[in-house]
Structures are given as C-alpha cells and as structure tokens.
Phi, psi and omega in degrees: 000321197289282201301324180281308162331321182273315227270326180304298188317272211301345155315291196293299127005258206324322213282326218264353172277305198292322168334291196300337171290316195279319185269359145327310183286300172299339171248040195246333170263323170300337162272332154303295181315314193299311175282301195259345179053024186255109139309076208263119189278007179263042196299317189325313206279358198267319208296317179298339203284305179321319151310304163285311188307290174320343183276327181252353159290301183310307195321304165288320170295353166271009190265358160238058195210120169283157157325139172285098208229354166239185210267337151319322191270293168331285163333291167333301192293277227293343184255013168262295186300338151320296169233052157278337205293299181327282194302343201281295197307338166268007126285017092357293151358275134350270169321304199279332162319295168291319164337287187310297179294000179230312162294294184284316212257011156251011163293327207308326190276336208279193173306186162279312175322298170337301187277017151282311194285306212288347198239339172264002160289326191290304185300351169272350168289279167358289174314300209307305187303325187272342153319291145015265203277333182217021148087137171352301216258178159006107197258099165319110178275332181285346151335291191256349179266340196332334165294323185299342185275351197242020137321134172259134170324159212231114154311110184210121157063008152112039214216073164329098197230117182322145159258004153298337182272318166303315163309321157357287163282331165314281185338317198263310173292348160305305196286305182320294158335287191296312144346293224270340188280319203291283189264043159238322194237353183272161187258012163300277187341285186313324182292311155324312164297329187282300213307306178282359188270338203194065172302325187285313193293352175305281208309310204288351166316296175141344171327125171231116212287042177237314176272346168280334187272329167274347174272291221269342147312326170276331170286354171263321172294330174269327167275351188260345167303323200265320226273340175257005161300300206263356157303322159009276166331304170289339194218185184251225184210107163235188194270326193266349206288330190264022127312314209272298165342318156296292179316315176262030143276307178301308181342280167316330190282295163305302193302288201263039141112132187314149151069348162282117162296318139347293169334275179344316213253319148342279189303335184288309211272352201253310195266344156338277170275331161291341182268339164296302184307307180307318194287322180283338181298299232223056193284021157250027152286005195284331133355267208285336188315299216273332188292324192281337175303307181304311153322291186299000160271343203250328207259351157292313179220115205274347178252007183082183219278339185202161199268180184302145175308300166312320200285313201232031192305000000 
C-alpha cells in the first residue's frame, strides 16, 4: 500500500511539472489566438529554437561553474540554468516581434489561409535555421546540464523526486502568478483584454492596435521560448522536438476553450496529470491520453471548459 502510494505521489509530481511545461507552451499560443485570431503553426518550432539557444547560452556561462558539490555551488548551477531559460526567451522576443510585424500583419485583412500557409512556411524556415546552426543530429543536452543529474533528488514524504522537477514547478507557478497578475491588474493586460474583446471600441479609445498586436506575439514567443529552455535538461534538443508541443497545445487549447487563458492553464494540469497517470496504468497510453481526454470533455462541454479569451481570462 505504502509503495503504490508513493508510486501515485511520484506520478501525480510528474504529471503536475509536465502541465506546467504544457501551459507554458499553450499559453504563449492561446494568447496570440485569443487577440490576433492567428493559429500560429510555427508556435512549435519557436518552442525548439528557446532549447538550443539555452543549450548554447548554458553552455558557455557554465564553464565557470565547478561541478556541484555544496550547497552553494548547487544554488549556483540551478539558477545559471534559470537564466539561460531567461536570456533564450528573451531572444524570442525579437523574433516574435519581427514575425508580426513584418509578416503577419499585412495578412490580417486576407483569408485565414493565407496566415496558415505564411506560419507553416515560418516553421520550415525556423526548422532549417536551427538544422543550420546546431546541426541535423540530435544536441545531447546532458552533455552540458550534467550537474543537474548530480543534484540529489529532493527528499519529499520519504519519496526521491529529481529536484530539477520541482524548480519546475516553483518556476512554472511563478509564471502563472504573473500571468494571471499581467492581465488583470496591469493597464497593459487590460488594454489587451479590451483589444480582444472589442477591437474597434479598443482602437476608437486611443489603443493601438499594431503595438498591441506585436507585444502580444513577442510575448507568446517569450513563453514559448522559456517553456522549451526550461524543459531542456531533462531531453534532448532536436530538429523534430516542436511537433509533439504543438499539437498538445492545440490540445489543450480545445479542452479549455479557445482563447482562455484560464482554460489553458485548467487543461494543461488536467492532460498534464491524467496522461502521467494513464502512462503508469497502461504505458502504451502515452499517445492516445491526452486525446481521449480531450474527447471526453469535448463531449460534455463541445466549447471547452471556459469560455473566449477576453470575457473569461
């Protein structure tokens, strides 16, 4: 009984760090949907470049970091690796900026197709540049985080649990926090928020709606940058990496309801921990989880779990 118990516990950990992985990722794309009314397919490929960039930012700020061996040293590694997560996302930033602005933003009158066609062109672009830059094959990440694997594991409830996955979550509940703060109590947020709900009464305001549409691409580019930065560590950084990411963004995205952020943040933690669970019952469920989550939800509430992005962020 003891052993399943602990075996819940350490599922139910896993489950609630990759949520927090999954709404990273999703909500850097639920905010662009919610506002810009843009699918953006290269959301993915943004998520892999924020891994190699942080793979080649640690690399070089870590070499004047001894191995870890007190606790200081320790503190040190892991708070290096934070903010490489940090500078990869904030070279995101840019990118994402120029995307909107150069791009995206004489699309805006056309079909939708078009910023389909125009965003799975940016991801073949994307791929090609990080193919480029770090090469075809696989980028070993453990190469360069190895002091993180030489972390001792974080004594919880009598249960050895990675303590990189737990900063994770420190980490990931930060973000959220902030989020949730950004577009609520800031006149920023809010100003975002009018935009998505009522773009012309935005615009007829004094809003303008070219610097709200590029701030809120770079800012979906910057979360989506840190969520495969801090993700790292653990896998490795490949050319193939921003596909599965996408995809269980749209995921996530459907259970909690286009354009909510809320939703998003619901849903992530929900296919988050139940698809950890289904992979420990079952592991060739690992696949198949998060969709049948997504069915059975879709077939309860067919618009998802929360309601449009302005009204029920």
């Amino acid at each position: 009984m003891q052993i399943e118990l602990a075996n819940l516990l350490t599922h139910t950990l896993n489950g609630i760090q990759y949520g927090f992985i999954l709404f990273l990722i999703a909500s850097g794309l639920t905010v662009i949907l919610g506002i810009l009314d843009v699918l953006n397919l290269a959301h993915g490929e943004l998520f892999a470049l924020g891994a190699y960039v942080a793979f080649s930012v640690f690399g070089y700020v870590s070499g004047v970091v001894v191995a870890p061996e007190g606790p200081v040293q320790l503190g040190l590694y892991l708070g290096l690796a934070l903010v490489a997560a940090v500078v990869a996302a904030l070279v995101l930033v840019p990118v994402g900026a120029i995307v909107e602005s150069v791009f995206l933003r004489p699309l805006y009158e056309r079909d939708e197709v078009y910023q389909l066609v125009l965003t799975f062109g940016l991801l073949l672009i994307i791929k090609d540049f990080n193919k480029l830059a770090w090469g075809p094959t696989p980028v070993r990440a453990q190469n360069v985080y190895s002091g993180i694997n030489r972390i001792p594991a974080a004594e919880l409830v009598g249960l050895n649990f990675p303590t990189y996955k737990l900063v994770i979550i420190a980490v990931g509940a930060v973000v959220v926090v902030a989020l949730f703060w950004f577009f609520d109590r800031t006149r920023t947020g809010r100003l975002i928020r009018a935009t998505a709900i009522d773009r012309e009464m935005a615009t007829a305001i004094g809003v303008s709606p070219d610097r709200t549409f590029t701030l809120v691409f770079a800012l979906g580019a910057f979360l989506a940058g840190f969520a495969g930065a801090i993700a790292l560590p653990q896998s490795t950084a490949n050319l193939a990496m921003g596909t599965n990411p996408l995809v269980l963004s749209f995921v996530v995205i459907v259970i909690g309801g286009l354009g909510s952020l809320r939703g998003a943040f619901v849903a992530a933690m929900l296919v988050g921990v139940l698809s950890r669970w289904a992979i420990w019952q079952y592991p060739p469920a690992e696949l198949a989880a998060p969709f049948a989550i997504m069915i059975l939800v879709l077939l309860v509430k067919p618009d998802g779990l929360f309601g449009t992005w302005g009204e029920t962020a």
